[in-house]
NURO-273165 format. One record per atom (N, C-alpha, C): x negated, y negated, z negated. Coordinates in steps of 0.02 Angstrom, whole numbers, plus 50000, padded with zeros to 5 digits. Example, Ala and Ser with C-alpha at 12.3 -4.5 7.8 and 13.67 -1.06 7.14 Angstrom:
<atoms>
493405028449610/493855022549610/493405016549610/493585011249646/493165005349643/493554999849606/
</atoms>
This chain:
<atoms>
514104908353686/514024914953654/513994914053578/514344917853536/514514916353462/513784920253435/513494918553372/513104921153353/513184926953317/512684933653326/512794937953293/512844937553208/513194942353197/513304939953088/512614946753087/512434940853010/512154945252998/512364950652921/512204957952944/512694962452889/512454961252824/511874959852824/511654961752745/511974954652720/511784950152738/512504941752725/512904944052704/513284947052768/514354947452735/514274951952694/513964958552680/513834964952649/513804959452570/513514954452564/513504951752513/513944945752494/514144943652543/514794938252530/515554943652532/515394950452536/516124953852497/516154956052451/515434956952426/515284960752357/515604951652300/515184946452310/515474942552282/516124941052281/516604942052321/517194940152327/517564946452294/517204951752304/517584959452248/517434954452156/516734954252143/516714950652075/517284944452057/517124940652083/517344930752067/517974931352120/518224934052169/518804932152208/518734922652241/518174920652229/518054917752301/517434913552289/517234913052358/516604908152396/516784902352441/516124899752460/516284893552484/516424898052550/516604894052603/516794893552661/516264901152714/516664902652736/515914907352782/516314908852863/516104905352912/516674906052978/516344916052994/515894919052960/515844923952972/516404929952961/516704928552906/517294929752875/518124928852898/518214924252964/518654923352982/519174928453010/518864932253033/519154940053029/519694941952986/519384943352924/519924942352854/520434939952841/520124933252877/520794928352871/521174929952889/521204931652977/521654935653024/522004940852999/521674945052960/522034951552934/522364949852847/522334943052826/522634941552774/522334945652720/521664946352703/521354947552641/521044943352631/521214936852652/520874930252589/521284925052635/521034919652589/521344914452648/520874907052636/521044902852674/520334896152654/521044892252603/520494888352565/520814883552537/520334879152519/520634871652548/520094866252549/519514870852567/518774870052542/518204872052566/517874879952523/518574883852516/518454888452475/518764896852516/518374902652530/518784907952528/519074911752472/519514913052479/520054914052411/520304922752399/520354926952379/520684932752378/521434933152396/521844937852424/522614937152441/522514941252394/523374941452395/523834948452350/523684954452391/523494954652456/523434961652493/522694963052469/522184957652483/521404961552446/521534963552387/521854961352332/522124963252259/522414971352276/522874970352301/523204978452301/523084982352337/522454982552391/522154986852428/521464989752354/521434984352343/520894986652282/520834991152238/521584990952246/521824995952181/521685002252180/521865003752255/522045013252281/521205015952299/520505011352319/519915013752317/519755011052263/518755015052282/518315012652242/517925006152266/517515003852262/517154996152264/516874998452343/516295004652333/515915005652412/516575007352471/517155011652426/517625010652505/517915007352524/518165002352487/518544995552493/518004991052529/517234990252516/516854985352551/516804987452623/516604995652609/516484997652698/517124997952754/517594996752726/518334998952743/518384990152795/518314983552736/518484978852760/517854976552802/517104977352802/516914978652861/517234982952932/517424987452924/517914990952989/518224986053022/518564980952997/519024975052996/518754972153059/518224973653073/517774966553097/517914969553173/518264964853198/518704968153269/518174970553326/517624968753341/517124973253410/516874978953352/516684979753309/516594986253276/517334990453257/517744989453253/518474992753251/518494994253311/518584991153367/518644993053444/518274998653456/517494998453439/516935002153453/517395010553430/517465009253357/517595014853331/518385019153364/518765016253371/519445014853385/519225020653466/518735015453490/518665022353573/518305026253576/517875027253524/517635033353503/518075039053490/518395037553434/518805043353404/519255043753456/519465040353507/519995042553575/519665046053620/518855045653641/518455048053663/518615058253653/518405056753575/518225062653547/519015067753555/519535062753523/520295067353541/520505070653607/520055067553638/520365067753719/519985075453734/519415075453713/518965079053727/519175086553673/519575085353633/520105089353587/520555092553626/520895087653638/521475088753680/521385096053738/520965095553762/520695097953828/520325103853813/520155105553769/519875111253716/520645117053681/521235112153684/521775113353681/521875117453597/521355113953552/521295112353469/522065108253464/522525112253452/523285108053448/523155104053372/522945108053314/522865108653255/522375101453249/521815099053276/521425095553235/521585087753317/522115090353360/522365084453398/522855081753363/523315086253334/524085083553278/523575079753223/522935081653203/522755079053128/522655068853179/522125069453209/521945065053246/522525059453252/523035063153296/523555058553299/524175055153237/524135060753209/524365058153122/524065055653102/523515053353089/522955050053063/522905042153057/523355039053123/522845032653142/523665028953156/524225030153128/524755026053157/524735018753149/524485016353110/524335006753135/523845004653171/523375008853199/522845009553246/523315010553335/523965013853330/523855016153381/523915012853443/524245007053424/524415000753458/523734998053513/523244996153461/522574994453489/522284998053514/522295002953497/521855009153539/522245012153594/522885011153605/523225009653684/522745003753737/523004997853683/522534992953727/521874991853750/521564995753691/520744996053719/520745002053757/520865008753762/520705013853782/520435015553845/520615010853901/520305009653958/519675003153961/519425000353921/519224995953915/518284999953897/517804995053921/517114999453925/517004995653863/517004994953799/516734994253755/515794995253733/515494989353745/514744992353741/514574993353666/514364996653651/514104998753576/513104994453581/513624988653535/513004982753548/512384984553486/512044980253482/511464979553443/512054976853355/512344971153373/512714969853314/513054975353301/513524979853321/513804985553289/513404992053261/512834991353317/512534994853272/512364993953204/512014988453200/511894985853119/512414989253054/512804986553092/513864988553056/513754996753022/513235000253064/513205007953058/513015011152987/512395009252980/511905010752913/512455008052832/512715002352870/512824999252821/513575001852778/514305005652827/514655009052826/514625015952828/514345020152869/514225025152873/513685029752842/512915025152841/512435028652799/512095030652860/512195029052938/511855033552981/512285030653052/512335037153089/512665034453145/513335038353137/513815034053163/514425036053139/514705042853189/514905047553155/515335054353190/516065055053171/516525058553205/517095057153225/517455060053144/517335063453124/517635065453057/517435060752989/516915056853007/516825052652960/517315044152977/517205046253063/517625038253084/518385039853055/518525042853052/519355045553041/519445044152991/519045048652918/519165047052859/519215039452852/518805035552907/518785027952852/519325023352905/519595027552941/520205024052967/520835026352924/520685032652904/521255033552843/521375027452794/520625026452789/520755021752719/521155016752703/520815014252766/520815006952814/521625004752810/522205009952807/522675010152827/523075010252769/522695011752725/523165010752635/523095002852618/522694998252667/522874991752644/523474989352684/523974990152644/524884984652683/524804978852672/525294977252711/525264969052714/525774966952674/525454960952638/526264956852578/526084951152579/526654948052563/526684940852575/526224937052520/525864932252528/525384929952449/525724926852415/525484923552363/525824923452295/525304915252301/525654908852254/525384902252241/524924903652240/524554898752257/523604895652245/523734890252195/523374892152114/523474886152069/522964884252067/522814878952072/521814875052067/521694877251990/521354881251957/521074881651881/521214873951858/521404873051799/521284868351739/520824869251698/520884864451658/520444865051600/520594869351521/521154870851526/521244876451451/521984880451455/521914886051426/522324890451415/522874890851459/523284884251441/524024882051474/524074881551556/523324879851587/523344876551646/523044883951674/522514888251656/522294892151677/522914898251664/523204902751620/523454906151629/524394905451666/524494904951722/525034903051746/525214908151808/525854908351826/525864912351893/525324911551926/525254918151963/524684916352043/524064917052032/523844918551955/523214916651948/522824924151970/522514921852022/521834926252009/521344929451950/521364934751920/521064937051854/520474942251873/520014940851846/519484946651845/519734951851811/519874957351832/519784962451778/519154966351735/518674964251776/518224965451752/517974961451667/517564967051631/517364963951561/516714961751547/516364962751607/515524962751601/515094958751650/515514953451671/515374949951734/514974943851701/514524940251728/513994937351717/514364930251711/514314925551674/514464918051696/514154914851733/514724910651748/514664905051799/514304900151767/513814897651822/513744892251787/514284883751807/514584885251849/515154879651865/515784885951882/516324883051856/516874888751874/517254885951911/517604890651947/518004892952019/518504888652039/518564885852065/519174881852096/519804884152080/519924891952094/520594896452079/520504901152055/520054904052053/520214910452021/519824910351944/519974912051899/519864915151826/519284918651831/518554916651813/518044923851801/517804920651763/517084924151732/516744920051660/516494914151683/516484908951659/516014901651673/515744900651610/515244895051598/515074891051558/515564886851549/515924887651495/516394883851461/516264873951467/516384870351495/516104863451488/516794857451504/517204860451497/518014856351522/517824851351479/517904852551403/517984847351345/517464850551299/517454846151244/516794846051201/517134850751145/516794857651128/517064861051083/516764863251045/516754868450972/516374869450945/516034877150985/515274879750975/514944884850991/515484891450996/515724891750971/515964900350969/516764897750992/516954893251005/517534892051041/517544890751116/516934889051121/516694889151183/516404894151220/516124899051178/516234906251197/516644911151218/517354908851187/517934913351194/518094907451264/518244903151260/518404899451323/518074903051382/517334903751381/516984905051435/517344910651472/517844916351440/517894921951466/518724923151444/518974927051498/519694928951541/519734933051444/519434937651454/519814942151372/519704940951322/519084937551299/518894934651251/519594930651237/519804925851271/520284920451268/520924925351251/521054928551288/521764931651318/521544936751208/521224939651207/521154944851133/521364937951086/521084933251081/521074926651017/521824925151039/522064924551092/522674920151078/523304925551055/523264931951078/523654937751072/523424939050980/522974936350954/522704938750889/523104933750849/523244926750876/523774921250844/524334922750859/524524925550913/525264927750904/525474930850840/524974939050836/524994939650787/525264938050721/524644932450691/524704926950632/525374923950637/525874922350682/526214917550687/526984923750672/526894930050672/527534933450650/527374935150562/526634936350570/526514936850496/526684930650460/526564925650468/526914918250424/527484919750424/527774922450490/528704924050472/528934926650423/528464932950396/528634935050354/528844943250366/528514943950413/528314952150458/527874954650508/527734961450503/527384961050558/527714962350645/527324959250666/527384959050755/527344965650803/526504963150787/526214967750843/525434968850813/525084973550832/524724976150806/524174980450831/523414980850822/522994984850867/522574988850826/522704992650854/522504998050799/521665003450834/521465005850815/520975010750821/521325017150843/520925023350877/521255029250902/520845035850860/519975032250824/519845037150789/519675033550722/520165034950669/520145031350611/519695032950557/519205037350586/518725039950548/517905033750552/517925030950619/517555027850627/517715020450676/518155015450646/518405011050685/517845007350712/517425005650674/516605000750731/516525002950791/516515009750805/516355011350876/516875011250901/516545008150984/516805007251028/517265013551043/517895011651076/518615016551076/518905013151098/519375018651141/520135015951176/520705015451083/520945009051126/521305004051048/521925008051063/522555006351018/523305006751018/523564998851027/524235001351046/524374992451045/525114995651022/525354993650955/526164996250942/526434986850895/527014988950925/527574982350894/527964986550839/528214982050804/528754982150792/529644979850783/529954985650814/530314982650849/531044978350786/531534975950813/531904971850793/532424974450735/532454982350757/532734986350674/532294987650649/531574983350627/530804988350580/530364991850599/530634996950648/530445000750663/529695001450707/529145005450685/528635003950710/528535010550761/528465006550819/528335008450897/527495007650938/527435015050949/526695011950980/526905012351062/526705007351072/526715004051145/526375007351205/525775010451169/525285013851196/524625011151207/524075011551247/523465008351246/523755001351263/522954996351225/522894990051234/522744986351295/522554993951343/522314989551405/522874990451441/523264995551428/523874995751492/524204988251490/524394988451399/524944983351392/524484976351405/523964974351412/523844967651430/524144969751522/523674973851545/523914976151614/524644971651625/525114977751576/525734975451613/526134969551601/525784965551563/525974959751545/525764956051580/525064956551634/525074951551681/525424952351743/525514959951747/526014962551785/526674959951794/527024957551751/527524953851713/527644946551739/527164945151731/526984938151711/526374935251790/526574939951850/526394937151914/525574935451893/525264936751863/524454936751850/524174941851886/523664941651928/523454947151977/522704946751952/522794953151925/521834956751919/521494958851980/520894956751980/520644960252023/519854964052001/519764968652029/519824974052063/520564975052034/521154979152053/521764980652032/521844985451966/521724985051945/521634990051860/521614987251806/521644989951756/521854986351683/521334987251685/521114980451629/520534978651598/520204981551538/519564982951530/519594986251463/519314983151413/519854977751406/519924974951350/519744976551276/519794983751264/519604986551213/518844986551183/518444986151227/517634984851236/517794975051221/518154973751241/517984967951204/518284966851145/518564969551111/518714968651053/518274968851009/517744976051027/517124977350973/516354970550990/516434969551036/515994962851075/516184959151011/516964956551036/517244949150956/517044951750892/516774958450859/516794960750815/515854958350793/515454960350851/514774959850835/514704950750828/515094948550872/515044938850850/515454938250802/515474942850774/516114937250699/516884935850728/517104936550775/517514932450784/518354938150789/518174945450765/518714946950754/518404953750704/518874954250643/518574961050591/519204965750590/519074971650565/519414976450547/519854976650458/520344974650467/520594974050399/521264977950402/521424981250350/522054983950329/522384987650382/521784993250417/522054996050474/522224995450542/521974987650563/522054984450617/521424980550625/521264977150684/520934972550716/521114967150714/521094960050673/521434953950656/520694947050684/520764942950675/520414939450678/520204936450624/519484936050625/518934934250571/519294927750545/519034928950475/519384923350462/519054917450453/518324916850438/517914908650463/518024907950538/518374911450586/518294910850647/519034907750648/519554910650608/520254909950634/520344901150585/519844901250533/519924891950506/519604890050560/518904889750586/518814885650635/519464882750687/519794886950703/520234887150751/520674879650736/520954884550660/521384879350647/521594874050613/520654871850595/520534867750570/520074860950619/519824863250651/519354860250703/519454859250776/519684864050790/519844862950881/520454862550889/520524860750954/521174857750978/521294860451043/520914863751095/521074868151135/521474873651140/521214879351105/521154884551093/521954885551041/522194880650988/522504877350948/523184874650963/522924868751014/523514864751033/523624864751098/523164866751147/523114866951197/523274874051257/523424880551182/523684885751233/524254888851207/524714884051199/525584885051174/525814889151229/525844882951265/526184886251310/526144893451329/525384897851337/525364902851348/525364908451290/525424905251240/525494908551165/526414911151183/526484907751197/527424906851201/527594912451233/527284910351322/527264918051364/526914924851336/526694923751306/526384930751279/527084933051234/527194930351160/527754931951119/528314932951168/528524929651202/529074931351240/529104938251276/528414939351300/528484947451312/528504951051268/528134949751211/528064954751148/528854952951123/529264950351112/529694949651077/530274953651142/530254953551198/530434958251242/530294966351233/529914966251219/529644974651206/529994975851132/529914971951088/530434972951032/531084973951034/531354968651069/532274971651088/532314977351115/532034979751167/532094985951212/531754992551189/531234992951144/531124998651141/531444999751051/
</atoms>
Protein backbone atom coordinates (compact mmCIF):
# COMPACT_ATOMS: atom_id res chain seq x y z
CA UNK A 1 0.00 0.00 0.00
CA UNK A 2 1.65 3.40 -1.18
CA UNK A 3 1.71 6.01 1.43
CA UNK A 4 -0.68 8.72 1.67
CA UNK A 5 1.01 12.40 0.42
CA UNK A 6 0.82 14.69 2.53
CA UNK A 7 -1.07 18.14 1.02
CA UNK A 8 0.32 20.78 2.97
CA UNK A 9 4.11 19.06 1.63
CA UNK A 10 3.23 19.11 -2.15
CA UNK A 11 0.95 22.37 -1.52
CA UNK A 12 4.53 23.56 -0.76
CA UNK A 13 6.88 21.75 -3.04
CA UNK A 14 4.65 23.57 -6.02
CA UNK A 15 4.69 26.83 -4.62
CA UNK A 16 8.61 26.36 -4.71
CA UNK A 17 8.81 25.05 -8.05
CA UNK A 18 6.24 28.20 -9.26
CA UNK A 19 9.35 30.54 -7.52
CA UNK A 20 12.98 28.66 -8.41
CA UNK A 21 11.54 26.08 -11.21
CA UNK A 22 13.07 23.21 -9.35
CA UNK A 23 13.65 20.90 -6.19
CA UNK A 24 15.31 18.01 -5.20
CA UNK A 25 13.66 14.82 -6.04
CA UNK A 26 9.97 14.18 -4.44
CA UNK A 27 8.41 10.50 -5.73
CA UNK A 28 5.24 12.47 -4.44
CA UNK A 29 5.33 14.46 -7.53
CA UNK A 30 5.58 11.74 -10.00
CA UNK A 31 2.27 12.42 -11.26
CA UNK A 32 3.65 15.56 -13.01
CA UNK A 33 6.03 13.79 -14.47
CA UNK A 34 3.38 11.64 -16.17
CA UNK A 35 1.52 14.68 -17.32
CA UNK A 36 4.90 16.41 -18.47
CA UNK A 37 4.97 19.55 -16.16
CA UNK A 38 8.45 18.88 -14.92
CA UNK A 39 10.69 16.25 -15.50
CA UNK A 40 13.70 14.57 -13.14
CA UNK A 41 17.11 15.34 -13.97
CA UNK A 42 19.91 13.60 -12.19
CA UNK A 43 18.51 14.18 -8.52
CA UNK A 44 16.56 17.29 -9.43
CA UNK A 45 12.67 18.18 -10.41
CA UNK A 46 12.90 20.59 -13.16
CA UNK A 47 10.03 22.83 -14.79
CA UNK A 48 8.88 21.82 -18.65
CA UNK A 49 7.93 24.27 -21.38
CA UNK A 50 4.20 23.11 -20.71
CA UNK A 51 4.42 24.29 -16.71
CA UNK A 52 6.01 27.58 -18.34
CA UNK A 53 3.08 28.12 -20.75
CA UNK A 54 0.28 26.88 -18.71
CA UNK A 55 1.56 29.62 -16.33
CA UNK A 56 1.04 32.12 -18.45
CA UNK A 57 -2.94 31.99 -19.13
CA UNK A 58 -3.63 31.77 -14.86
CA UNK A 59 -2.90 33.26 -11.73
CA UNK A 60 -0.37 31.51 -9.08
CA UNK A 61 -3.61 30.04 -6.67
CA UNK A 62 -5.18 28.60 -10.07
CA UNK A 63 -2.32 27.21 -11.61
CA UNK A 64 -1.30 25.51 -8.01
CA UNK A 65 -4.92 24.19 -7.37
CA UNK A 66 -5.35 23.20 -11.03
CA UNK A 67 -1.99 20.96 -10.94
CA UNK A 68 -3.12 19.44 -7.71
CA UNK A 69 -6.39 18.20 -9.80
CA UNK A 70 -3.55 16.36 -11.71
CA UNK A 71 -3.19 14.02 -8.98
CA UNK A 72 -5.02 11.00 -10.68
CA UNK A 73 -7.45 9.29 -7.51
CA UNK A 74 -8.49 12.96 -6.81
CA UNK A 75 -9.17 13.69 -10.71
CA UNK A 76 -11.07 10.32 -10.87
CA UNK A 77 -12.93 11.33 -7.64
CA UNK A 78 -13.91 14.56 -9.30
CA UNK A 79 -14.21 13.30 -12.93
CA UNK A 80 -17.42 10.85 -11.34
CA UNK A 81 -18.78 13.32 -9.56
CA UNK A 82 -19.44 15.80 -12.18
CA UNK A 83 -20.81 12.52 -14.38
CA UNK A 84 -22.81 11.78 -11.33
CA UNK A 85 -24.26 15.25 -11.26
CA UNK A 86 -24.78 15.44 -15.48
CA UNK A 87 -26.55 12.35 -15.45
CA UNK A 88 -28.78 13.54 -12.86
CA UNK A 89 -29.08 16.77 -15.47
CA UNK A 90 -29.72 14.84 -18.09
CA UNK A 91 -32.85 13.27 -16.57
CA UNK A 92 -34.19 16.63 -15.30
CA UNK A 93 -33.99 17.11 -19.16
CA UNK A 94 -31.82 20.83 -18.39
CA UNK A 95 -30.62 20.42 -22.28
CA UNK A 96 -28.91 23.94 -21.63
CA UNK A 97 -26.60 23.28 -18.54
CA UNK A 98 -26.13 19.20 -20.04
CA UNK A 99 -24.61 20.91 -23.56
CA UNK A 100 -22.53 23.34 -20.98
CA UNK A 101 -21.32 20.08 -18.98
CA UNK A 102 -20.51 18.26 -22.01
CA UNK A 103 -18.62 21.16 -23.80
CA UNK A 104 -16.81 21.66 -20.88
CA UNK A 105 -14.56 18.65 -20.26
CA UNK A 106 -13.31 17.42 -23.92
CA UNK A 107 -9.78 16.04 -22.74
CA UNK A 108 -11.52 14.62 -19.72
CA UNK A 109 -13.86 12.71 -21.73
CA UNK A 110 -11.86 9.80 -22.48
CA UNK A 111 -11.27 8.98 -18.66
CA UNK A 112 -14.40 9.64 -17.47
CA UNK A 113 -15.72 6.91 -20.06
CA UNK A 114 -13.32 4.69 -18.33
CA UNK A 115 -14.00 5.43 -14.83
CA UNK A 116 -17.70 6.04 -15.03
CA UNK A 117 -18.73 2.64 -13.99
CA UNK A 118 -16.05 2.26 -11.63
CA UNK A 119 -17.02 2.79 -7.50
CA UNK A 120 -14.51 5.34 -6.79
CA UNK A 121 -14.28 5.75 -2.82
CA UNK A 122 -13.88 9.36 -1.82
CA UNK A 123 -10.96 8.50 0.65
CA UNK A 124 -9.56 10.30 3.66
CA UNK A 125 -6.46 11.41 1.24
CA UNK A 126 -8.84 13.15 -1.26
CA UNK A 127 -10.44 14.57 1.09
CA UNK A 128 -7.48 16.50 2.38
CA UNK A 129 -7.11 17.51 -1.65
CA UNK A 130 -10.58 19.45 -0.70
CA UNK A 131 -9.83 22.48 1.69
CA UNK A 132 -6.82 22.83 -0.01
CA UNK A 133 -8.37 23.35 -3.83
CA UNK A 134 -11.68 24.15 -3.24
CA UNK A 135 -11.79 26.10 0.18
CA UNK A 136 -14.48 23.48 1.41
CA UNK A 137 -16.12 20.55 -0.05
CA UNK A 138 -16.12 20.50 -3.59
CA UNK A 139 -19.72 21.21 -5.69
CA UNK A 140 -20.32 20.54 -9.21
CA UNK A 141 -20.10 24.18 -10.60
CA UNK A 142 -17.02 24.80 -8.84
CA UNK A 143 -15.60 21.11 -10.05
CA UNK A 144 -16.25 22.25 -13.66
CA UNK A 145 -14.77 25.60 -13.49
CA UNK A 146 -11.42 23.99 -12.37
CA UNK A 147 -11.67 21.34 -15.01
CA UNK A 148 -12.01 24.24 -17.40
CA UNK A 149 -8.81 25.36 -16.30
CA UNK A 150 -7.13 22.28 -16.05
CA UNK A 151 -7.60 22.04 -19.80
CA UNK A 152 -5.80 25.36 -20.96
CA UNK A 153 -2.60 23.44 -20.02
CA UNK A 154 -1.49 21.72 -23.83
CA UNK A 155 0.98 19.64 -24.27
CA UNK A 156 4.55 20.67 -26.17
CA UNK A 157 7.42 19.11 -26.69
CA UNK A 158 10.40 20.51 -24.01
CA UNK A 159 13.06 22.49 -24.92
CA UNK A 160 17.25 21.49 -23.69
CA UNK A 161 18.15 21.11 -20.03
CA UNK A 162 21.48 23.31 -19.75
CA UNK A 163 23.24 22.55 -16.25
CA UNK A 164 23.79 26.57 -15.07
CA UNK A 165 27.53 27.75 -15.37
CA UNK A 166 29.34 30.01 -13.78
CA UNK A 167 28.89 33.57 -15.73
CA UNK A 168 26.92 35.34 -18.17
CA UNK A 169 28.02 33.21 -21.35
CA UNK A 170 27.24 29.80 -19.72
CA UNK A 171 24.08 30.94 -17.89
CA UNK A 172 22.24 32.90 -20.52
CA UNK A 173 21.84 30.29 -23.49
CA UNK A 174 18.90 28.47 -25.17
CA UNK A 175 16.61 26.42 -22.77
CA UNK A 176 17.30 28.37 -19.92
CA UNK A 177 14.87 28.46 -17.32
CA UNK A 178 14.38 32.35 -16.13
CA UNK A 179 12.61 33.69 -13.18
CA UNK A 180 10.54 36.32 -14.15
CA UNK A 181 10.07 37.34 -11.12
CA UNK A 182 12.06 40.68 -9.56
CA UNK A 183 11.68 40.20 -5.85
CA UNK A 184 12.60 36.66 -5.18
CA UNK A 185 14.80 36.00 -2.20
CA UNK A 186 18.43 34.44 -2.80
CA UNK A 187 19.74 31.37 -2.85
CA UNK A 188 21.97 30.51 -0.80
CA UNK A 189 23.59 27.70 -3.28
CA UNK A 190 22.12 28.11 -6.86
CA UNK A 191 20.13 25.78 -9.05
CA UNK A 192 21.45 23.16 -11.09
CA UNK A 193 19.24 24.62 -14.21
CA UNK A 194 17.30 27.03 -13.79
CA UNK A 195 18.33 30.94 -13.36
CA UNK A 196 16.83 32.53 -9.93
CA UNK A 197 18.70 34.86 -7.40
CA UNK A 198 21.70 33.01 -5.58
CA UNK A 199 24.55 34.17 -3.62
CA UNK A 200 26.92 34.94 -6.21
CA UNK A 201 30.18 32.58 -5.22
CA UNK A 202 31.32 30.97 -8.85
CA UNK A 203 34.60 33.21 -8.78
CA UNK A 204 36.08 35.81 -6.54
CA UNK A 205 34.64 39.26 -7.47
CA UNK A 206 34.42 42.60 -6.39
CA UNK A 207 31.11 43.51 -3.80
CA UNK A 208 28.74 45.21 -6.14
CA UNK A 209 29.67 42.89 -9.04
CA UNK A 210 28.70 40.26 -7.17
CA UNK A 211 25.53 41.73 -6.57
CA UNK A 212 24.53 42.16 -10.08
CA UNK A 213 25.77 38.50 -10.63
CA UNK A 214 23.53 37.33 -7.81
CA UNK A 215 20.38 38.23 -9.91
CA UNK A 216 18.67 37.28 -13.56
CA UNK A 217 18.00 41.48 -14.20
CA UNK A 218 20.37 43.03 -12.35
CA UNK A 219 22.86 41.14 -14.83
CA UNK A 220 20.59 41.07 -17.94
CA UNK A 221 20.00 45.67 -17.16
CA UNK A 222 24.29 45.97 -16.75
CA UNK A 223 25.04 44.01 -19.75
CA UNK A 224 22.13 45.62 -22.04
CA UNK A 225 23.61 49.08 -20.35
CA UNK A 226 27.23 48.03 -22.19
CA UNK A 227 25.69 47.33 -25.23
CA UNK A 228 24.71 50.55 -25.01
CA UNK A 229 28.40 52.10 -24.34
CA UNK A 230 29.69 49.98 -27.12
CA UNK A 231 27.43 51.92 -30.09
CA UNK A 232 28.20 55.11 -28.26
CA UNK A 233 32.19 54.53 -28.79
CA UNK A 234 30.93 53.92 -32.41
CA UNK A 235 30.15 57.05 -32.58
CA UNK A 236 26.12 56.92 -32.17
CA UNK A 237 23.49 56.19 -30.39
CA UNK A 238 21.92 52.55 -30.17
CA UNK A 239 19.42 52.04 -27.92
CA UNK A 240 18.12 53.76 -25.17
CA UNK A 241 15.82 53.83 -21.82
CA UNK A 242 14.11 56.36 -21.17
CA UNK A 243 11.48 57.47 -18.34
CA UNK A 244 7.51 57.77 -19.17
CA UNK A 245 7.05 60.74 -16.64
CA UNK A 246 9.83 63.24 -17.29
CA UNK A 247 8.75 65.40 -14.69
CA UNK A 248 9.96 63.08 -12.05
CA UNK A 249 12.44 60.32 -13.37
CA UNK A 250 13.58 58.85 -9.55
CA UNK A 251 10.28 57.37 -9.11
CA UNK A 252 9.60 54.23 -9.79
CA UNK A 253 7.72 53.96 -13.52
CA UNK A 254 7.04 51.90 -16.42
CA UNK A 255 10.49 52.79 -18.66
CA UNK A 256 10.56 53.21 -22.71
CA UNK A 257 12.93 51.19 -24.55
CA UNK A 258 13.47 53.06 -28.28
CA UNK A 259 16.53 52.31 -30.87
CA UNK A 260 17.70 53.86 -33.30
CA UNK A 261 17.25 52.65 -36.36
CA UNK A 262 19.87 52.33 -39.36
CA UNK A 263 18.59 55.63 -41.41
CA UNK A 264 18.90 57.80 -37.69
CA UNK A 265 15.90 57.61 -37.13
CA UNK A 266 14.68 57.40 -33.56
CA UNK A 267 12.04 54.61 -32.86
CA UNK A 268 10.43 53.80 -29.59
CA UNK A 269 10.21 50.14 -29.32
CA UNK A 270 7.84 50.44 -26.61
CA UNK A 271 8.10 49.36 -22.84
CA UNK A 272 11.33 47.92 -21.37
CA UNK A 273 9.70 45.00 -20.04
CA UNK A 274 7.96 43.78 -23.19
CA UNK A 275 11.23 44.16 -25.17
CA UNK A 276 13.47 42.18 -22.65
CA UNK A 277 10.22 39.77 -22.76
CA UNK A 278 10.57 39.41 -26.38
CA UNK A 279 13.99 39.05 -26.63
CA UNK A 280 14.01 36.04 -24.55
CA UNK A 281 11.19 35.13 -26.53
CA UNK A 282 13.58 35.27 -29.44
CA UNK A 283 16.29 33.91 -28.06
CA UNK A 284 14.43 30.38 -26.68
CA UNK A 285 14.88 31.79 -22.88
CA UNK A 286 11.70 30.74 -20.96
CA UNK A 287 10.41 32.94 -17.97
CA UNK A 288 8.64 31.68 -15.58
CA UNK A 289 5.75 32.45 -14.18
CA UNK A 290 5.13 33.27 -18.18
CA UNK A 291 5.14 37.19 -18.27
CA UNK A 292 7.53 39.91 -18.80
CA UNK A 293 9.53 40.89 -16.12
CA UNK A 294 9.40 44.13 -14.53
CA UNK A 295 12.51 44.97 -15.07
CA UNK A 296 11.76 48.52 -14.78
CA UNK A 297 11.59 48.32 -10.81
CA UNK A 298 14.90 47.20 -11.22
CA UNK A 299 16.33 49.77 -12.83
CA UNK A 300 15.38 52.28 -9.91
CA UNK A 301 16.79 49.31 -7.29
CA UNK A 302 20.49 49.88 -9.63
CA UNK A 303 19.77 53.52 -9.08
CA UNK A 304 19.50 53.44 -5.03
CA UNK A 305 23.05 51.12 -5.16
CA UNK A 306 24.91 53.42 -7.40
CA UNK A 307 25.10 51.23 -10.01
CA UNK A 308 23.01 52.93 -12.70
CA UNK A 309 22.11 57.16 -12.85
CA UNK A 310 19.93 59.25 -14.85
CA UNK A 311 21.92 61.39 -17.29
CA UNK A 312 21.05 63.31 -20.46
CA UNK A 313 17.54 61.93 -20.54
CA UNK A 314 18.17 58.32 -20.18
CA UNK A 315 19.17 55.65 -17.64
CA UNK A 316 23.05 54.84 -18.34
CA UNK A 317 25.27 53.25 -16.01
CA UNK A 318 27.01 54.88 -13.07
CA UNK A 319 30.03 55.66 -13.86
CA UNK A 320 32.42 54.50 -10.66
CA UNK A 321 30.29 51.44 -11.27
CA UNK A 322 30.81 51.22 -15.17
CA UNK A 323 35.15 51.81 -14.31
CA UNK A 324 34.88 49.13 -11.85
CA UNK A 325 33.65 47.01 -14.60
CA UNK A 326 36.16 47.88 -16.84
CA UNK A 327 38.83 48.25 -15.00
CA UNK A 328 38.71 45.42 -12.38
CA UNK A 329 36.58 42.48 -13.23
CA UNK A 330 36.72 40.07 -15.69
CA UNK A 331 33.37 38.33 -15.53
CA UNK A 332 30.92 40.60 -16.04
CA UNK A 333 33.74 42.23 -18.72
CA UNK A 334 35.24 39.35 -20.42
CA UNK A 335 33.22 36.77 -19.51
CA UNK A 336 29.65 37.83 -20.97
CA UNK A 337 30.59 38.47 -24.78
CA UNK A 338 29.13 36.10 -25.87
CA UNK A 339 25.78 37.17 -24.52
CA UNK A 340 26.55 40.89 -25.06
CA UNK A 341 26.73 39.77 -28.84
CA UNK A 342 23.18 38.02 -28.58
CA UNK A 343 21.69 40.85 -27.14
CA UNK A 344 23.18 43.54 -30.05
CA UNK A 345 22.28 41.13 -32.54
CA UNK A 346 18.70 41.51 -31.60
CA UNK A 347 18.95 45.15 -31.06
CA UNK A 348 20.74 45.62 -34.28
CA UNK A 349 17.72 43.42 -35.75
CA UNK A 350 15.12 45.76 -34.53
CA UNK A 351 17.20 48.50 -36.23
CA UNK A 352 17.10 47.07 -39.81
CA UNK A 353 13.38 46.30 -39.61
CA UNK A 354 11.72 48.93 -38.00
Amino acid sequence: MRPLININELVKSLNSLYDYGEIKNNTDLQYLIDHNFIRLAEDRLVITKKWIKFSGKVNREDFITSLLCFYPPLLHRLLKKVYEEACIIGQRGDSKALYEFVDSIPQFAETMLNIKDRDIEETEEIKSFYQAVFNGYPQYPSILTKLKTMQLAEDTEDVQLSPMGNNPNEIWVQGRRITSSVNLPKLKDKNKYTFTPYEYKDFPVEEKVAEVLSYPWKTFLTILSMVALEYQTAGFEGLSIRPTDHTNYYTTQPLDFYIFNTKGREIRVGRLNDFVYEFCMENDMYLFPDKAPEVDKVVFDMMDEQKIDFKDGEYVLNEKFKDLIYSKDIIIKNRSRKFKSTLKDYVEKLRNTL
